[in-house]
N, C-alpha and C positions, 0 to 999 in steps of 0.2 A: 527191517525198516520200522523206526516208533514214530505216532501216532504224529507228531509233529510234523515230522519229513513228508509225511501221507498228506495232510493237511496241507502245508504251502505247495507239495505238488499237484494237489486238487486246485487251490488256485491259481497255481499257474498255468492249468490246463482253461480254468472257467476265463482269465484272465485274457487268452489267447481267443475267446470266444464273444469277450467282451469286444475285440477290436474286430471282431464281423459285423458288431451289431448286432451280437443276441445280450437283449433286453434280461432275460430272463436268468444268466449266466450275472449279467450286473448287479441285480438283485441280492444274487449269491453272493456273489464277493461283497459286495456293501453289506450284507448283515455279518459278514463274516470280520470285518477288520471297523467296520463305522463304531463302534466301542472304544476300540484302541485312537481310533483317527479324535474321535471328539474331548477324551481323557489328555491326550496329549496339546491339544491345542488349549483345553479349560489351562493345564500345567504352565502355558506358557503366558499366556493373555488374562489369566486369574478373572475371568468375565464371561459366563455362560451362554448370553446372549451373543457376543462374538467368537466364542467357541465355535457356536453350531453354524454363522455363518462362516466360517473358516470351513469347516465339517464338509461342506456346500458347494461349496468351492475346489475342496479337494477332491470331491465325487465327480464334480462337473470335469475336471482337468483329468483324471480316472479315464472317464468314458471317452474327452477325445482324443486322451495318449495313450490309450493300451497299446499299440500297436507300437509302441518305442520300447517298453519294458524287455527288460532281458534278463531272460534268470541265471544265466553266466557272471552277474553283476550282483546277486542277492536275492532275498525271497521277496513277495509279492508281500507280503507286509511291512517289511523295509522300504522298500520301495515308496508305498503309499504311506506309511508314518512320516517319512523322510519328507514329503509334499508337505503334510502335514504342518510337521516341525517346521520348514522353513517359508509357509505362506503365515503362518502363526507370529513367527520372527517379525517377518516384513510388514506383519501386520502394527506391531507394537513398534517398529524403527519412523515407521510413517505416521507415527502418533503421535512419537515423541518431535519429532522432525517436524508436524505441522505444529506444535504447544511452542515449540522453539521460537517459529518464524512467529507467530501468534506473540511473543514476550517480545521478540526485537520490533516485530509491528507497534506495538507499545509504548516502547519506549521511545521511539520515533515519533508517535501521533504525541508524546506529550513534549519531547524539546519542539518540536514545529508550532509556531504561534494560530491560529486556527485561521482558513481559508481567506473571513471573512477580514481577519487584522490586518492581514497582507495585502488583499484586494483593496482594502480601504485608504493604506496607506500609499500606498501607491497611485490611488487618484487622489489624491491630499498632495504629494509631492508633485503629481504633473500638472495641477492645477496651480499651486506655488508655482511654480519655474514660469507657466504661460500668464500669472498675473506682474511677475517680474517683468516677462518680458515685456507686456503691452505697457510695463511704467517705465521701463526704459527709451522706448518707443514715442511713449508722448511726453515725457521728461527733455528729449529729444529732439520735438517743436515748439517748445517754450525759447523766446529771448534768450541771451546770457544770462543777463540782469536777475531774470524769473528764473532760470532755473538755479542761480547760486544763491538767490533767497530761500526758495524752496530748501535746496537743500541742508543751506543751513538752519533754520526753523524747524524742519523735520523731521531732519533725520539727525539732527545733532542736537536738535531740544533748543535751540537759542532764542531770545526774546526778539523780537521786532526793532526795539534799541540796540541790543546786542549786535543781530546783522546790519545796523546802520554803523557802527562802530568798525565790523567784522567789515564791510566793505567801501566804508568812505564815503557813504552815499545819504542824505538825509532821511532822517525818518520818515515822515510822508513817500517820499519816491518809494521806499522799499514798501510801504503797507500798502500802496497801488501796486508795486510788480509781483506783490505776495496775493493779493486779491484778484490780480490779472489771468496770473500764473496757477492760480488754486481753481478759476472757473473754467481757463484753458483744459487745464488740468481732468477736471470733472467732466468734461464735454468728448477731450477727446476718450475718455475710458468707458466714457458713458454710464454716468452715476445719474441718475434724475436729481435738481435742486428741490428744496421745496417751495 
């Protein structure tokens, strides 16, 4: 038997001793493979600082799964590289996976117009629509007469002669239903005059 085979069936005997709870036996095996365990995670993560929390981890997961290890399945340092290597992987897949979500957060926070553009527009447009409506509303208690001078005056720009023209009616009557109509007007939307 070479000096190898002696070796990992030493640890798999300390290994078996590990999952009683002797401290002491953990020891052993951690000096025995925490070399290899820490070399192959720097190998993977190219970052020493999370090398050794990897290292850490693997020891920690060590101590509460000995009792699963089977050496019909490989040696005790396959075993524990093997954790290794794939909490090292996982380490580096969740890195790249949150830098991911992190560039498409991005590029989202920049097509979205910011919080405050939206919020604002939005009370800009519901304020439009509820001053619509209260001119519809008191557009609504004017006369005929006043409301088709109004509206032609102001919303279609026409002179005073114009809407005497525009509705057959003399100029005086219409600059009284345009006066009438305008302080109606002002009263019910409740504008103060000066």
């Amino acid at each position: 038997m070479d000096d190898t085979t002696r070796a990992e069936e030493g640890l798999s005997v300390l290994l078996g001793r590990v999952a009683e709870g002797d401290e002491a036996a953990f020891v052993t095996v951690y000096e025995a493979v925490s070399g290899a365990v820490l070399g192959t995670a720097c190998a993977v993560l190219r970052d020493r600082a999370q090398a050794e929390e990897v290292t850490q981890e693997v020891f920690v997961e060590v101590w509460r799964t000995a009792g699963r290890y089977r050496a019909d399945r490989g040696g005790v340092r396959t075993w524990v590289l093997t954790m290794a290597h794939r909490r090292a992987v996982d380490r580096v897949r969740s890195a790249q996976a949150a830098a991911d979500r992190e560039r498409r957060s991005a590029r989202l926070d920049a097509a979205l117009p910011e919080f405050d553009e939206v919020s604002e527009e939005a009370l800009a447009r519901d304020e439009r629509d509820r001053v619509r409506e209260r001119v519809r509303r008191c557009l609504g208690s004017l006369t005929e007469i006043q409301r088709r001078s109004v509206a032609l005056a102001y919303y279609r720009g026409l002179t005073c002669r114009e809407v005497s023209e525009a509705l057959s009616v003399p100029l005086g009557t219409v600059k009284t239903r345009l006066r009438d109509g305008m302080l109606r007007l002002r009263d019910c939307l409740g504008v103060s005059g000066r």
